[in-house]
C-alpha positions in Angstrom: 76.9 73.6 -60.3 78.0 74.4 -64.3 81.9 74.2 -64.1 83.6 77.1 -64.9 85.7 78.5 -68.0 89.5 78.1 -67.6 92.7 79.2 -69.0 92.5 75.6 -71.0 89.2 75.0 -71.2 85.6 76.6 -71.8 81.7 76.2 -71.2 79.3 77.8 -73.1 78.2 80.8 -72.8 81.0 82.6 -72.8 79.7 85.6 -72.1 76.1 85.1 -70.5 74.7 88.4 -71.7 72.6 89.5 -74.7 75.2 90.0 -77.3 73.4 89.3 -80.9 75.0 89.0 -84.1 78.7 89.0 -82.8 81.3 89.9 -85.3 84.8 89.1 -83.9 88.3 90.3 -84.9 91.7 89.7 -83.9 93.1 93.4 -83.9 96.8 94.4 -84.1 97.2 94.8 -80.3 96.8 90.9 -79.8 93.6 91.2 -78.0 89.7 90.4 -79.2 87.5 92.5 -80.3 83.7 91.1 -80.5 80.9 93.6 -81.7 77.2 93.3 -81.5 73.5 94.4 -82.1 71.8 96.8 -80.2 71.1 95.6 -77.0 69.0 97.5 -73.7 71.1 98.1 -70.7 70.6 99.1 -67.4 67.5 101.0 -69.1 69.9 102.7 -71.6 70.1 101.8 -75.3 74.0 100.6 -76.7 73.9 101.2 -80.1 76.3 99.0 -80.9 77.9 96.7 -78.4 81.7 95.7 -78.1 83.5 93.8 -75.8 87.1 92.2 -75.4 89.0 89.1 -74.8 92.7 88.2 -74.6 91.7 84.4 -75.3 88.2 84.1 -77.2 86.8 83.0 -74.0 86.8 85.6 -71.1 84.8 88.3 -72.2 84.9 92.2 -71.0 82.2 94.1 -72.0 83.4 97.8 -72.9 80.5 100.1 -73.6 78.9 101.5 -77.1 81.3 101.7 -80.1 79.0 103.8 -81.8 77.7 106.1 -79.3 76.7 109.0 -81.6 74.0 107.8 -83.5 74.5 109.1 -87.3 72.3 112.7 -88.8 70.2 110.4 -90.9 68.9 107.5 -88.2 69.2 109.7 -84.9 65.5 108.8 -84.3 65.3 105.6 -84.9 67.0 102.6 -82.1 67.6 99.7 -84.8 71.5 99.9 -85.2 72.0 96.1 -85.9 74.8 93.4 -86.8 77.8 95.5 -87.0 81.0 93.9 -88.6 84.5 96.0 -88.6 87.4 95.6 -90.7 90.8 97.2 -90.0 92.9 97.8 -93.1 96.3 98.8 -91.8 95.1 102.4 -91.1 92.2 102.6 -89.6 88.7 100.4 -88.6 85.9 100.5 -90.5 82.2 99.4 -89.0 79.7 98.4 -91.5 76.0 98.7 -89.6 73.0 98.5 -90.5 70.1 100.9 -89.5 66.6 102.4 -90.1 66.7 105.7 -91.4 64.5 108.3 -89.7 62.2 108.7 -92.9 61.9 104.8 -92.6 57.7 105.6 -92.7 57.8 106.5 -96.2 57.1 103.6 -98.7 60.4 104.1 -100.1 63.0 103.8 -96.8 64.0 100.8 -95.0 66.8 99.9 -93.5 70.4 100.6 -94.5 73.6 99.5 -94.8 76.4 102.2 -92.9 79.7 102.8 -92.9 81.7 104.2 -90.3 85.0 104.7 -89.0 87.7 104.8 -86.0 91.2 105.0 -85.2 90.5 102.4 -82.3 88.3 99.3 -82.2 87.1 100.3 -79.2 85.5 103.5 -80.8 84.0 105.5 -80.7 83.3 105.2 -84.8 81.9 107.7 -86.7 79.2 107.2 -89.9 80.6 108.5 -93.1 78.1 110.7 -93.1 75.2 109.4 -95.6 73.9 105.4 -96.0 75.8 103.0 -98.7 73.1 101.5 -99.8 69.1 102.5 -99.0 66.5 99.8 -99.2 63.4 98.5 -98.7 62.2 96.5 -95.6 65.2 95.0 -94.6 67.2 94.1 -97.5 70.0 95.8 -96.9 71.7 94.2 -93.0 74.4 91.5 -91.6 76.9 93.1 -94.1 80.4 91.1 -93.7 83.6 92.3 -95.8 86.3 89.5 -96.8 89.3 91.1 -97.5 90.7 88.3 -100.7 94.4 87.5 -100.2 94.6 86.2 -103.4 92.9 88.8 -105.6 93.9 91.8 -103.0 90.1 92.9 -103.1 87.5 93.7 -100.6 84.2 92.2 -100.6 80.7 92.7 -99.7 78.3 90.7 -98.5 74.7 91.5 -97.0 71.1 90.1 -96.8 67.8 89.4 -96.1 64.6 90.5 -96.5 63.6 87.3 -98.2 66.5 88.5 -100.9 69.7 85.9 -101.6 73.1 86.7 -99.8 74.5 89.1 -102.5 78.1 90.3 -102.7 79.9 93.3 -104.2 83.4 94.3 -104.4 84.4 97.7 -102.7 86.3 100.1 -103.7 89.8 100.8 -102.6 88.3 103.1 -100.0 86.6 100.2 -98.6 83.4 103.2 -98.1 82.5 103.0 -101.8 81.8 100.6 -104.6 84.4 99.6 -107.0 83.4 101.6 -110.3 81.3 98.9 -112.7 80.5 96.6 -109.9 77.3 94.8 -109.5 75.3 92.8 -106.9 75.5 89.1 -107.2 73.2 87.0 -105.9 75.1 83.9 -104.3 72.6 81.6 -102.5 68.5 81.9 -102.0 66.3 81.2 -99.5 63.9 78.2 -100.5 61.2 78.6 -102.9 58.7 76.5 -101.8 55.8 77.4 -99.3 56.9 76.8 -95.6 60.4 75.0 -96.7 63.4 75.6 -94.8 64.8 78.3 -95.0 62.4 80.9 -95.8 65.1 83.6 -95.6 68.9 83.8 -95.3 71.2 86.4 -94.1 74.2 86.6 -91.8 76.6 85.8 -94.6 80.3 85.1 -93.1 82.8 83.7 -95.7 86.2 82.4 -95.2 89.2 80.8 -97.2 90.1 77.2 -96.3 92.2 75.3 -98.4 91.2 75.1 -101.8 87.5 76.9 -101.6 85.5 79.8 -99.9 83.1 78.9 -97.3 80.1 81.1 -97.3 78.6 80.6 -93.6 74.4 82.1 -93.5 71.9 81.8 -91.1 68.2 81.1 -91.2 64.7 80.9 -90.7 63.5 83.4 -87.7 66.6 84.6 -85.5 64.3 85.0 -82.4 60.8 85.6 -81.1 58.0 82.7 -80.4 58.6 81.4 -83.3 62.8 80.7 -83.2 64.0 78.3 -85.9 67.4 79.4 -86.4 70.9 77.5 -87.5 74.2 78.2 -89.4 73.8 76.6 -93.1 77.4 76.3 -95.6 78.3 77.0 -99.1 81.4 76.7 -100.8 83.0 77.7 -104.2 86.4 78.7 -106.1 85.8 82.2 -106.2 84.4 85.0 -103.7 81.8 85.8 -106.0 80.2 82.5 -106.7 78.9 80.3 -107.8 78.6 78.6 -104.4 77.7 75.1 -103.6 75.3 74.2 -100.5 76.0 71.4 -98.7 72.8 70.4 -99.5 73.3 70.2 -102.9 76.7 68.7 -102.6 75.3 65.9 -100.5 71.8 65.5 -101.7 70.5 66.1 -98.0 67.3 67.8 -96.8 69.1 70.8 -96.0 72.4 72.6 -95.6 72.9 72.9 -91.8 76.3 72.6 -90.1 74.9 74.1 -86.7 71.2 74.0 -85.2 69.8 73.6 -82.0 69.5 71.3 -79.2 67.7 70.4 -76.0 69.8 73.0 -74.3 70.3 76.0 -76.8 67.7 77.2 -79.0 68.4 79.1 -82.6 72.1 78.8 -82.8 73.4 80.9 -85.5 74.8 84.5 -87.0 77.9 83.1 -86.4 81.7 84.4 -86.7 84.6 82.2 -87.8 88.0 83.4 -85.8 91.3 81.2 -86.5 93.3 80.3 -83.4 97.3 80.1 -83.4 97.2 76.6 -84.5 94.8 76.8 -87.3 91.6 76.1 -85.7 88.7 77.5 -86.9 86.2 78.3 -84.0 82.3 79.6 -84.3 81.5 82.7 -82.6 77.2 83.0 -82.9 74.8 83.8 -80.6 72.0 81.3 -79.0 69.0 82.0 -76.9 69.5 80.0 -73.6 65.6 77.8 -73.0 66.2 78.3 -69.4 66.6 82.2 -70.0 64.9 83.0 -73.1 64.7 87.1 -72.4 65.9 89.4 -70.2 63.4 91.1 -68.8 59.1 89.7 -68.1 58.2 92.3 -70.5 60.6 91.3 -73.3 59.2 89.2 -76.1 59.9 85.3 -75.5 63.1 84.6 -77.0 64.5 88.2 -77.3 67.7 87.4 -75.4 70.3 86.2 -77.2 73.9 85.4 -75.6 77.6 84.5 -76.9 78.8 80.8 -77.7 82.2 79.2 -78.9 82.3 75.9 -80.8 85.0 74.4 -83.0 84.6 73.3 -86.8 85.9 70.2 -87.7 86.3 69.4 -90.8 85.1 66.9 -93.4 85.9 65.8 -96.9 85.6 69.5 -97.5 82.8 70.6 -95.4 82.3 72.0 -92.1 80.5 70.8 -89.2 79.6 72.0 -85.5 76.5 69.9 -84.8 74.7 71.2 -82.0 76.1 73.9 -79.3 78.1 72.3 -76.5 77.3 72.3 -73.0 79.9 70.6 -70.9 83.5 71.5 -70.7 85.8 71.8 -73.9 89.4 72.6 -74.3 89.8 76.4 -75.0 91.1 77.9 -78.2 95.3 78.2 -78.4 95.5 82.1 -78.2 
């Protein structure tokens, strides 16, 4: 029998449900707030998921946060990596999704914005997309609000693109005026090399540098090769460094999978009360790898906790844990 979490102590998963491309926040109420990609339930579609823990380990999953799909994407169901940002007045979600005229050569998918007085929800879309792409270019958006500078940032990707960054506006809904992309860190050039995309940019300040936290190659399906690769740099806007690069290894991995739990990754970085930094991402479970016979294999992707240590500079998980760990100090 698989022990149980405890108040002082957790297994993964910690929440044994398919919860993709968590995005976690501590909101001003104490508790946390975990959101998530579209999921099937029961036979009914959550647009966007959110559940809630007092301790980053005991999960409770609350419902859709974004139950009113917005005018432009109401017939479309791909309402994916949601990430929400509370700026003293309000929370903002920034989505992505595939706008209804997605058949046209022109439309892809898009990055959202939209907003609630509580992080529960329910949000509503600002109306009309940020930013309207191709393919899918435009998801796994993730604003870092800069201490230092007192500016908002950015950060989205795929579509075979590099993780780019913009600053927003003081709205946080807009663009600041004279902005541009930046392009911060590319997938490999070279036929079949690792990674062959990246996306699911996460950044964070730790001591002296920014840590830019991506994911990579395919998140799920038959062919799953997923982990959490690092960069790091002086600035918010680049230029970052890849561990690979620093270290003159094959690649830039801090997380990827084991015997256990396949294509770690899309990961979260919450601190605890005394400093930790933990990694919130989603794995797919080998002895579980979808949720219903139908679904394709490797469809079902559930919520894990891990803590970074830290070395010389750099970050490192290793593989997902499966036996008992002590808890996060919430």
């Amino acid at each position: 029998m698989i022990p149980a979490s405890t108040a002082n102590s957790y297994i993964n998963p910690i929440l044994d449900e398919d919860f993709p491309d968590p995005a976690v926040i501590h909101a001003p109420d104490g508790r946390y707030y975990a959101y998530a990609t579209q999921t099937l339930r029961d036979g009914h579609w959550i647009n966007i998921q959110v559940a809630r823990s007092a301790d980053l380990v005991h999960w409770q999953i609350l419902g859709d946060a974004l139950p009113e799909k917005p005018s432009w994407a109401r017939e479309t169901q791909d309402f994916w990596a949601p990430f929400v940002l509370h700026d003293g007045q309000r929370y903002l979600m920034y989505y992505s999704a595939t706008h209804d005229a997605c058949h046209e050569p022109e439309r892809g998918h898009c990055l959202a914005v939209a907003t609630s007085e509580s992080p529960t929800g329910p949000f509503t879309d600002m109306g009309m997309p940020l930013l309207l792409g191709v393919g899918f270019e435009y998801i796994d958006p993730m604003v870092f609000a800069d201490a230092a500078s007192g500016n908002c940032f950015l950060y989205w990707g795929s579509g075979f693109q590099p993780i780019k960054v913009q600053q927003l506006g003081p709205d946080h809904m807009s663009f600041a005026p004279d902005s541009k992309p930046i392009d911060l860190v590319w997938p490999n050039p070279e036929k079949d090399g690792f990674p062959r995309l990246v996306e699911a940019a996460w950044v964070i300040r730790h001591d002296d540098f920014y840590y830019l936290f991506y994911s990579g190659d395919n998140c799920c399906g038959p062919d799953a090769e997923y982990g959490v690769m690092v960069a790091r740099s002086t600035s918010p806007t680049g230029p970052f460094e890849t561990l690979e690069q620093a270290k003159g290894v094959r690649h830039s991995l801090m997380l990827s999978r084991n015997g256990r739990w396949l294509a770690p990754g899309h990961n979260c970085i919450v601190t605890d009360k005394v400093g930790d930094t933990w990694m919130i991402y989603h794995a797919i479970d080998e002895n579980r790898p979808r949720q219903r016979q139908e679904d394709e294999i490797n469809s079902r992707r559930i919520l894990l906790i891990d803590k970074i240590e830290w070395n010389e500079g750099w970050p490192f998980v290793g593989t997902p844990s499966h036996d008992p760990k002590p808890a996060p100090v919430t």
